[in-house]
KEFI-853463 format. One record per atom (N, C-alpha, C, O): x, z, y; residue in one letter. Coordinates in steps of 0.2 Angstrom, whole numbers, plus 5000, padded with zeros to 4 digits. Layout:
! residues N
XZYa
...
***
This chain:
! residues 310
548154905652x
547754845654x
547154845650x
547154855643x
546654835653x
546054825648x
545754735649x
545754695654x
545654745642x
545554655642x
544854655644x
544454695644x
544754595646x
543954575647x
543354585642x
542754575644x
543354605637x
542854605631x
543254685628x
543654685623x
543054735632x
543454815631x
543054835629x
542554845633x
543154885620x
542554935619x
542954995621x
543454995618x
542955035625x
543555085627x
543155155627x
542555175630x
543355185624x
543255265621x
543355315627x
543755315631x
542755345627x
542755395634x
543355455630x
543355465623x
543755485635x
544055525632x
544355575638x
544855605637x
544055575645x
544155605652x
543555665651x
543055645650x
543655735652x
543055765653x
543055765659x
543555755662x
542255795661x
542155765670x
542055865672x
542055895667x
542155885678x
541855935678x
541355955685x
541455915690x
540755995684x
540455985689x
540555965695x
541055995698x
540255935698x
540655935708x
540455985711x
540856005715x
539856015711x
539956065715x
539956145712x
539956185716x
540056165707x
540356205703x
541056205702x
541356265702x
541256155701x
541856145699x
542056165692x
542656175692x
541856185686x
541856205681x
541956135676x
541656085677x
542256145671x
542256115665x
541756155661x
541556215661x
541456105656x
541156115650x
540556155655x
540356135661x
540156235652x
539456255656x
539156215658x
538956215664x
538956155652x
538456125653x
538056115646x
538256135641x
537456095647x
537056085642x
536856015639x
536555985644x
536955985635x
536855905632x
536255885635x
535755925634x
536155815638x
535255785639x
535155745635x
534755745630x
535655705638x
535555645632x
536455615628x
536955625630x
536355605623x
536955585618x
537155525622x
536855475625x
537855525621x
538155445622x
537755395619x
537455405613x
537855345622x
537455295620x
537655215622x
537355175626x
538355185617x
538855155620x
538955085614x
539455055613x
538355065612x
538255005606x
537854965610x
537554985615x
537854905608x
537354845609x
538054805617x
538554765616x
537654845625x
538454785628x
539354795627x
539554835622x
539654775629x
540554775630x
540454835636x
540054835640x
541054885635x
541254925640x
541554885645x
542154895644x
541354845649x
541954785653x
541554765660x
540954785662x
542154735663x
541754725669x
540954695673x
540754695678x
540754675666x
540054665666x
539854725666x
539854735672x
539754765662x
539354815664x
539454865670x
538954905672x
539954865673x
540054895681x
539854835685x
539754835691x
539654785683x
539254725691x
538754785692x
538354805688x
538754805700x
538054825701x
537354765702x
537354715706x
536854795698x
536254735699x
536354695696x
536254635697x
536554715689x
536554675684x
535854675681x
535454725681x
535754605676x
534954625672x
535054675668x
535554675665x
534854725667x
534754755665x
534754745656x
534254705654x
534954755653x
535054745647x
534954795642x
534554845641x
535554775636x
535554845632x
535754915635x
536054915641x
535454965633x
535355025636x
536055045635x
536255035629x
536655075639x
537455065637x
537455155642x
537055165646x
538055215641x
537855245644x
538155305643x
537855335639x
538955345645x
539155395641x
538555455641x
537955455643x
538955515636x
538555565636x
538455585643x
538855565648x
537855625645x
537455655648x
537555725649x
537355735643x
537655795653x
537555835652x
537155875658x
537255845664x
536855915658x
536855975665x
537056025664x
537056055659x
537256045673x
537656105673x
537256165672x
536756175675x
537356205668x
537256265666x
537056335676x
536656385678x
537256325678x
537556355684x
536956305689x
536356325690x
537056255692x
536656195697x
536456165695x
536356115699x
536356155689x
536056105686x
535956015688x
535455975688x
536855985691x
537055925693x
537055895686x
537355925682x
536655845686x
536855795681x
537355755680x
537355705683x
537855755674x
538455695677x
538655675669x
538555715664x
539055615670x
539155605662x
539955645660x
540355665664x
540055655653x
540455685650x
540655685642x
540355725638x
541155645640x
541755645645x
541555575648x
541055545647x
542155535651x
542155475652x
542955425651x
543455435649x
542755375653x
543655355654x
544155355658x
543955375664x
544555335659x
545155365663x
544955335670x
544555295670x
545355375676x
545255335681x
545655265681x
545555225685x
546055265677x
546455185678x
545855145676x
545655095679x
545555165671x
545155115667x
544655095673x
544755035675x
544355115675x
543955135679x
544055085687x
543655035689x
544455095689x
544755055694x
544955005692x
545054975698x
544954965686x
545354915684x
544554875684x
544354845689x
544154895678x
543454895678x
542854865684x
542354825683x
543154915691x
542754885698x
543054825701x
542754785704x
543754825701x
544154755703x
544154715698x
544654685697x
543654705695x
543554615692x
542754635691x
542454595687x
542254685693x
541654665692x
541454615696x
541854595700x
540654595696x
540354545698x
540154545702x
539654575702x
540254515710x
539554535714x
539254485710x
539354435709x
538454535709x
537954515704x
537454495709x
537154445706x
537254525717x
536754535718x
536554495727x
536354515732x
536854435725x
536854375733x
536154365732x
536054325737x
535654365729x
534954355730x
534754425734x
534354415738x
534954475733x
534554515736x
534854555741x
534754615742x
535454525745x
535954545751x
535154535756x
535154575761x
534654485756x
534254495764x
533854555765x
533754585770x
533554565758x
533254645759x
533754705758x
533554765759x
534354685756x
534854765759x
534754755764x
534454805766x
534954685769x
535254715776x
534454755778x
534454805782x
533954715775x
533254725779x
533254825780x
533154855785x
533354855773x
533154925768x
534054975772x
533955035774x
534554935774x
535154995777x
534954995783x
534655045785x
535054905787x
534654905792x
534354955794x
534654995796x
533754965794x
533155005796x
533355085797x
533255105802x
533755125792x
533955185791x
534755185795x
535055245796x
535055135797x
535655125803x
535355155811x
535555205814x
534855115813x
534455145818x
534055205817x
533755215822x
533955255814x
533655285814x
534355325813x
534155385814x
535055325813x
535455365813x
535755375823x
536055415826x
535455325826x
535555315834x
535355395835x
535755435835x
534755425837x
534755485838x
535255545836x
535355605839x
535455535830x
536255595828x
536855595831x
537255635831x
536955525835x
537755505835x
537755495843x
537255485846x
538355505846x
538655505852x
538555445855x
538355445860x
538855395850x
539155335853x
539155305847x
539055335842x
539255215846x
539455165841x
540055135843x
540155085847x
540655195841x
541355155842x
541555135836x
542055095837x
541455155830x
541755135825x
541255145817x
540855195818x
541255125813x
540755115807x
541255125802x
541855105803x
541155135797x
541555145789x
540855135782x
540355175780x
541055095780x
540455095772x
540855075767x
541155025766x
540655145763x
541255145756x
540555105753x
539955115754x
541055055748x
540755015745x
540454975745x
539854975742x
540554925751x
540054875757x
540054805753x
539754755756x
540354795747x
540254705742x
540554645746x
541154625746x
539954625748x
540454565753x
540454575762x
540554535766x
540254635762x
540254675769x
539554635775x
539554625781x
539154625769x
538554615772x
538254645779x
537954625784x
538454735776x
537954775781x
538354795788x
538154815794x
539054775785x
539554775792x
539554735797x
539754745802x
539054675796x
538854625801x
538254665804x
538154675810x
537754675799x
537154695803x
537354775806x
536954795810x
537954805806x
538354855812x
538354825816x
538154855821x
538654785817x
538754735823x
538454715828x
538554725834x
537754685824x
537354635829x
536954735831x
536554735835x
537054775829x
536654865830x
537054865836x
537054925838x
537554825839x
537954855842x
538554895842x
538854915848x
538854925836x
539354955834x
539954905835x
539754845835x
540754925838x
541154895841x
541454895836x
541654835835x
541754945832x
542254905826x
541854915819x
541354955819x
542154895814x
541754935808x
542254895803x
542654845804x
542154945797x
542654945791x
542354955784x
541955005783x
542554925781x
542254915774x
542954945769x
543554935770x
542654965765x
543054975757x
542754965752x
542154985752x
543054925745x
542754875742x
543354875735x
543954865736x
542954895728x
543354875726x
543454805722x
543954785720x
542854795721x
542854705719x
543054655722x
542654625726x
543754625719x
544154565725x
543554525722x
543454485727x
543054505718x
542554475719x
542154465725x
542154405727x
541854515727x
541654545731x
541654495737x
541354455740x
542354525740x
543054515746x
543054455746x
542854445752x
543054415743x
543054345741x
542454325745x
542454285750x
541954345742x
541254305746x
541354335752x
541254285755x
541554375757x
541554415764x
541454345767x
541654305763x
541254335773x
541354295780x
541754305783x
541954365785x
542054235786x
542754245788x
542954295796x
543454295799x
542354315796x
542354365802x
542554435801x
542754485805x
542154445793x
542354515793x
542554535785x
542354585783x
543154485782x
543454505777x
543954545779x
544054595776x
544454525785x
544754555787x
544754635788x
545354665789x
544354665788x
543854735790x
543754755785x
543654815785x
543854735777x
543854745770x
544354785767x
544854745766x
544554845766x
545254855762x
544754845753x
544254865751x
545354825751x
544954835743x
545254895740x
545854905740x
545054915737x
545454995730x
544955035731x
544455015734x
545055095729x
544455135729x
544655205733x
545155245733x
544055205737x
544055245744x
544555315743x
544455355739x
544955305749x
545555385750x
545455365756x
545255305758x
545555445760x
545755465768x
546255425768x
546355395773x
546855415764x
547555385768x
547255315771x
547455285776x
546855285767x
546755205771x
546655205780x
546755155784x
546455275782x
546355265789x
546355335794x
545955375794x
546755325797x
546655375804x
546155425803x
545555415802x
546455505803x
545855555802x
545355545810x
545555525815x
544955555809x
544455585815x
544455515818x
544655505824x
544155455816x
544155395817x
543455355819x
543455305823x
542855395815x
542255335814x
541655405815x
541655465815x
541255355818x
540555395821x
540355405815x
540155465814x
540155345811x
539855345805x
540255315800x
540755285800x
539855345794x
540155325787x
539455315785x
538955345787x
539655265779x
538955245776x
539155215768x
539555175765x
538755255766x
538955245758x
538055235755x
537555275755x
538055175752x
537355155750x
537255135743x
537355075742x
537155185737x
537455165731x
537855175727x
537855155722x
538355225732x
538655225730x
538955305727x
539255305722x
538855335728x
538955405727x
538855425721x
539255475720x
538355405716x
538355405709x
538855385705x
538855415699x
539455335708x
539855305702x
540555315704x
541055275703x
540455405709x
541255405710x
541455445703x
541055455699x
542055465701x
542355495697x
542355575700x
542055615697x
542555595708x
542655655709x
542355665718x
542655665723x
541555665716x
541055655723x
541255705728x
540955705734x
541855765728x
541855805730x
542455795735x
542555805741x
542755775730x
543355735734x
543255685739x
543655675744x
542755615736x
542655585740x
542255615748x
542355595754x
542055635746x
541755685753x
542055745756x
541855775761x
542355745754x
543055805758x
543455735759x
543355725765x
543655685757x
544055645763x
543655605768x
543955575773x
543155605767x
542655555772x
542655605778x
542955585783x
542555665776x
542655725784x
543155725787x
543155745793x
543755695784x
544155695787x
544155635792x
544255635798x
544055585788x
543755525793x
543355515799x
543255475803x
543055585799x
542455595804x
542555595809x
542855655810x
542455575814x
542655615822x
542155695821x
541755705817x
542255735826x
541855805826x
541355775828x
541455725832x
540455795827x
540055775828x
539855705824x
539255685824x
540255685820x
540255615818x
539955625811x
539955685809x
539555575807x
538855595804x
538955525797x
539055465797x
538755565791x
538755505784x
538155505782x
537955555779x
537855455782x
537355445777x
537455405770x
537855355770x
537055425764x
537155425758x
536155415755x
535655445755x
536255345752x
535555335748x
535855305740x
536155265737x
535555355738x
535755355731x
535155355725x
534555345725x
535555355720x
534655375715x
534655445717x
534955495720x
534055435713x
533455505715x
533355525707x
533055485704x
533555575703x
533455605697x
533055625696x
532855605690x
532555655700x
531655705702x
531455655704x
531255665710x
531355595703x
530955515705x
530655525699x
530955535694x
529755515701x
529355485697x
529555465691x
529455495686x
529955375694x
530055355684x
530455375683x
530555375677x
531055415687x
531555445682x
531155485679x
531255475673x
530855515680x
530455565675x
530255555671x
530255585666x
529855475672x
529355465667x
529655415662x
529255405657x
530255385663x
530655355658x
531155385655x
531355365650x
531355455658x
531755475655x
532555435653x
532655385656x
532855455649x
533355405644x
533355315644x
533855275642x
532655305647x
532555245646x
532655215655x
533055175658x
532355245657x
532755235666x
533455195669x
533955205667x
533355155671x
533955105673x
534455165677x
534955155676x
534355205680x
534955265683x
535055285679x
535555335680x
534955285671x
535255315667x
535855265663x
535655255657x
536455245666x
536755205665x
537455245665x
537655305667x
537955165663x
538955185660x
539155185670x
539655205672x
538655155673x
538955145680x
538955245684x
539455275685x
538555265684x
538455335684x
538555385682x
538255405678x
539155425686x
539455485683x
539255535683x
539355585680x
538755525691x
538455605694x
537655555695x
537455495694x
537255595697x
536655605695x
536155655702x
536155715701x
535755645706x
535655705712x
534855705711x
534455665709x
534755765713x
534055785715x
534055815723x
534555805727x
533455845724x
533555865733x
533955895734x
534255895739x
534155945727x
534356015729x
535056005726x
535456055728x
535255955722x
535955965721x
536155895726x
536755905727x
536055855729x
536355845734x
536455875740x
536755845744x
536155925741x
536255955749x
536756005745x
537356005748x
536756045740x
537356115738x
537956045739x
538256045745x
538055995735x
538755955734x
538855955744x
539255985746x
538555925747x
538755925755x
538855985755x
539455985755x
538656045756x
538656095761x
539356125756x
539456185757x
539656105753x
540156125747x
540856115751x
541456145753x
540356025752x
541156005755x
541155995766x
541355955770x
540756075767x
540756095772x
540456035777x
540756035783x
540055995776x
539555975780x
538955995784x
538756055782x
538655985788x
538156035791x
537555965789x
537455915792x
537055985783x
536555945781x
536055925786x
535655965786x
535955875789x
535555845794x
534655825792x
534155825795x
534755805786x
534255775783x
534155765777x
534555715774x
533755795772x
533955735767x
533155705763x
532755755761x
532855665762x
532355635764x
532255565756x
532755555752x
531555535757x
531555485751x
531455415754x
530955385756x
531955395755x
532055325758x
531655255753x
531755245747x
531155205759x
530855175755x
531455115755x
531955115759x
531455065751x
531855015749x
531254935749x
530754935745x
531554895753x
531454825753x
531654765744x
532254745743x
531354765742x
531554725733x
531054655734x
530554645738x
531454625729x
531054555728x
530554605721x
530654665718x
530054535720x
529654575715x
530354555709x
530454605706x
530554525707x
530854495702x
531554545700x
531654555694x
531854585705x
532154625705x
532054685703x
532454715699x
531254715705x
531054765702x
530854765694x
530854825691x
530554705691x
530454665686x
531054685680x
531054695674x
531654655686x
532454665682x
532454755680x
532554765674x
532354795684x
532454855681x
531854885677x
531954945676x
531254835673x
531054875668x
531154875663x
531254825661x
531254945657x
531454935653x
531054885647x
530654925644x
530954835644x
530654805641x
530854795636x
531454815635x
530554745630x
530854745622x
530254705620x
529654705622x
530754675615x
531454645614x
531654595623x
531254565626x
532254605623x
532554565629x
532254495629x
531854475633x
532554455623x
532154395625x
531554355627x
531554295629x
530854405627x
530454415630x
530354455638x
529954445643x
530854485638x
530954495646x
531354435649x
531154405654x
531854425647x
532154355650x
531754305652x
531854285658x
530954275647x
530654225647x
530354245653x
530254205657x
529954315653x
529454335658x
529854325666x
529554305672x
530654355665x
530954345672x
530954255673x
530654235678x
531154235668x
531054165670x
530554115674x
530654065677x
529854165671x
529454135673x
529154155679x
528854115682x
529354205682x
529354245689x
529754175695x
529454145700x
530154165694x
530754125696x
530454055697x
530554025702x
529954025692x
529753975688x
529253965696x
529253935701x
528854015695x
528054015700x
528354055707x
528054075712x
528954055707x
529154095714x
528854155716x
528854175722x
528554195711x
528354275713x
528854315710x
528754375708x
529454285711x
530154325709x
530454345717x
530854395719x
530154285720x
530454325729x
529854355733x
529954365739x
529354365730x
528854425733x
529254475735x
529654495731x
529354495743x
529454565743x
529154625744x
528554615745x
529254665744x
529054745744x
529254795747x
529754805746x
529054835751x
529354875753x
529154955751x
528854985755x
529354985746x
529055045743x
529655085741x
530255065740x
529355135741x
529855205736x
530155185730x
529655165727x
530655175726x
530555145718x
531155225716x
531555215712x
531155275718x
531555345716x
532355335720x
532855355718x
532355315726x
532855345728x
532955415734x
532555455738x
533555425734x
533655485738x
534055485746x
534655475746x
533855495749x
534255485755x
534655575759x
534455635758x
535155555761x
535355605768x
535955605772x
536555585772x
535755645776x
536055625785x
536455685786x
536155725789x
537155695785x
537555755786x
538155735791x
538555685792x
538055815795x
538555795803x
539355855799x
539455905796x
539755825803x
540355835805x
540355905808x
540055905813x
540655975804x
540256005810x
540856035817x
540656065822x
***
């Protein structure tokens, strides 16, 4: 059991996903695991951002994927996502707006909307906006009974909570799969994507918007970059997310830089700034004068792609 205020020692080594190799890799950045608690605070996605927290860092010698190394167990880890926070009910109107928009634009790949699946949907927000898209059934997985908890009483039910396996459902089941976010903070991205195919009907198609590694501020913050976090195990660029697909025998459709709908306040949250109390005060005042709900519609470094069933 891990207690709620857990300094917990990485002691898992990761190995690459689409190499599959342990170690053949080269140090980026050193662990970096002083200032928050290793605890379910720091897995809430969309948290303020704070002290810099963060196992080691390496890339692969061979594909050059970035992913942390080692890490902690998958118990730990599981235990960690079912009691984080949903952190982020101020900014569920501009998900739906930012999936939304990239949902229709999957209407030209797919046959038909008989069925939906989104690994790691929160309070299954975007499962509603399948809905009113006209999609007939849809299913969520979710490991935050936090989360589950806020659902609406129409589509809690449609929630499994744990973290994502093929046994939850029927092989050859769903048109689409939709993971937003999430694909950074699996333990074994290779597996999770070898079981999603499984879930796929033939022809059936997953989209995935993730961080972007070869993003401007990634580049330009380096170490200090909010993707560079304890929540992220794997790490993509153009080229190492399409090898991880075509790895796990997808036929890559697209893969593309998706713009993203933000309050200004939220992207305010992801700068790195110093000393904190001086960023709290400035967030405050954002909030204060209401240009904390300015929205936006821009790039800020993510990655997107659209891969079919073959």
């Amino acid at each position: 059991m891990v207690s709620g205020k857990s300094n917990v020692n990485p002691t898992i080594a990761t190995k690459c996903a689409i190499c599959g190799t342990y170690g053949n890799a080269t140090e980026v950045y050193p662990a970096h695991l002083s200032g928050e608690n290793l605890d379910e605070k720091a897995f809430s996605a969309r948290r303020f951002y704070g002290e810099k927290i963060h196992f080691r860092m390496v890339k692969c010698n061979t594909c050059s994927l970035l992913r942390s190394d080692p890490i902690v167990s998958p118990e730990v880890y599981s235990e960690l996502y079912n009691r984080s926070s949903f952190t982020y009910e101020g900014q569920v109107g501009n998900l739906i707006k930012t999936y939304g928009y990239y949902l229709k634009k999957l209407t030209s790949f797919i046959a038909e909307k008989e069925a939906l699946l989104e690994i790691g949907c929160g309070n299954g927000f975007f499962l509603e906006e399948a809905l009113r898209q006209g999609y007939k059934k849809v299913f969520g997985v979710e490991p935050s009974s936090e989360a589950i908890a806020k659902a609406s009483v129409n589509i809690k039910a449609s929630i499994k909570q744990g973290m994502f396996d093929k046994n939850m459902f029927p092989p050859n089941s769903f048109d689409v799969i939709c993971m937003f976010q999430t694909l950074d903070h699996f333990l074994d991205p290779s597996k999770v994507l070898s079981d999603a195919l499984i879930l796929l009907k033939p022809g059936g198609v997953l989209i995935a918007i993730n961080h972007n590694l070869k993003s401007l501020s990634a580049r330009i913050l380096g170490e200090k970059s909010p993707i560079i976090d304890i929540e992220h195990t794997y790490l993509y660029d153009k080229n190492t997310i399409r090898k991880l697909f075509e790895k796990c025998n997808y036929e890559v459709l697209k893969v593309f830089y998706p713009k993203s709908r933000h309050s200004l306040g939220y992207l305010f949250s992801l700068l790195p700034l110093r000393p904190l109390f001086v960023k709290s005060a400035l967030h405050r005042f954002l909030d204060w004068t209401r240009l904390s709900k300015i929205p936006l519609f821009v790039q800020i470094g993510n990655l997107g792609i659209i891969a079919r069933k073959k």
